[in-house]
N, C-alpha and C positions, 0 to 999 in steps of 0.2 A: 305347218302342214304335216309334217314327220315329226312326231314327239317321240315316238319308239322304234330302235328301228336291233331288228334281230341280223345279223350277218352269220351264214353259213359257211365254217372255214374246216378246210381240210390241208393248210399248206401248200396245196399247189399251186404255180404261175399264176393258174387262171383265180385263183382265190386270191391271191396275194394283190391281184391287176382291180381284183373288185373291192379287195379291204380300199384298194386306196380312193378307188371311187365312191363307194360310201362314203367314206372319211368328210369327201368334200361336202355330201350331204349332211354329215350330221352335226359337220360343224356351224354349217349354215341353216337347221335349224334348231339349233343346240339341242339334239335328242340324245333320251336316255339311248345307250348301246349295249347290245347282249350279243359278246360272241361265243358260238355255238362248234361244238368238234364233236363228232358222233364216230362210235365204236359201234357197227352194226351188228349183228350176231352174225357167227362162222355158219359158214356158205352148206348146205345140210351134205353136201361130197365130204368135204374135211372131216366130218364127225362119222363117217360112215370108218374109218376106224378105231373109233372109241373117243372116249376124251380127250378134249385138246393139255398139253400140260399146264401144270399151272403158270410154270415160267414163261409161255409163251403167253397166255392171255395178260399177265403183270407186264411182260416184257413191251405188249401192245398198247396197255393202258400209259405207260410213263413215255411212249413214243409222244403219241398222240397230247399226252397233257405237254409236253415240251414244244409238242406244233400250238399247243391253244394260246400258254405262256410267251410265244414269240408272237402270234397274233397282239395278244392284248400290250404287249411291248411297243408294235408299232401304234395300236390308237394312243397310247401315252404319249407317244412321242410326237405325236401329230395333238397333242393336249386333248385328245378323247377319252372322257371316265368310260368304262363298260368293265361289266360282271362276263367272267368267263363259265362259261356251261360244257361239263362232259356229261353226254349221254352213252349208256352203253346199253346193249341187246338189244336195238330198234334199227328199224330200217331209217338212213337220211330222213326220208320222206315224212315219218310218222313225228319223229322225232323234231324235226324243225317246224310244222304244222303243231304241235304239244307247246313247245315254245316261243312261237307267235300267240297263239291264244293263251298263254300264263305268262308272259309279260305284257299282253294288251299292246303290239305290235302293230303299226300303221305299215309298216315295210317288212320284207325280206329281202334283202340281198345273199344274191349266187354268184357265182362262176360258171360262162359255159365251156364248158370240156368239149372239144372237139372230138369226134368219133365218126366211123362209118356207120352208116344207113344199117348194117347186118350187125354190125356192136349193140347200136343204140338199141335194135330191136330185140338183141338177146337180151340184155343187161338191161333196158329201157331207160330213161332218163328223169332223171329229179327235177329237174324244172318242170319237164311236162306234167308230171305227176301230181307237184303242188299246184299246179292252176286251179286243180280241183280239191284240194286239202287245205288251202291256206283261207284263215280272215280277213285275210290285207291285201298291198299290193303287192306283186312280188318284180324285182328289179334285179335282170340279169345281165352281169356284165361280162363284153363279148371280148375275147383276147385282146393285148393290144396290138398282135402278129398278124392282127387279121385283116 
């Protein structure tokens, strides 16, 4: 049913609660795995005093590649092969949507992030988002606090 399946990781909880769920998935149906870490571009306030430094966008890049590297540590461990993917200067949204359609993606698994009604609607939400961006199914996994 699932031959490919893309997982959207950003290190948090709620990602970490979903790598493990995938996991069950993909090992039951032995799918190819592509875990994905996305560096969006800086927020257009931030740049409103000039360029960000260089040390900080580097300093951001090796954060993030250290969250993808622990990601892909636990599919190993859990005997999952997956390609780790950094995207940078894309929104989540566009960027996980790019990566489901260029690995021919039957799944997307997410994390849902808890937030208030007034967050969600400032900042909006990625899962809602890809309902309508993604080729596949998308499978979101809900805390396990919850």
């Amino acid at each position: 049913m699932f031959q490919s399946i893309v997982f959207a990781y950003d290190g948090s909880v709620e990602c970490r609660d979903a790598l493990e769920e995938g996991i069950a998935l993909a090992s039951r149906f032995d799918a190819r795995c592509h875990l994905l870490a996305v560096i969006p571009p800086p927020h257009p306030m931030a740049l409103a005093a000039g360029p960000l430094p260089d040390e900080l966008i580097e300093d951001e890049r090796s954060y993030v590649s250290t969250i993808l590297e622990d990601g892909l540590a636990r599919l190993r461990q859990a005997g999952v092969e997956a390609t780790g993917i950094l995207r940078t200067d894309e929104s989540p949204v566009e960027a996980i949507a790019a990566i489901a359609r260029e690995t021919g993606a039957d799944l997307v698994v997410i994390g849902h992030h808890r937030r208030s009604a007034l967050d969600r609607w400032w900042r909006g939400s990625v899962g809602h988002s890809l309902l309508d961006h993604l080729p596949c199914s998308l499978f979101v996994s809900m805390p396990r606090s919850a």
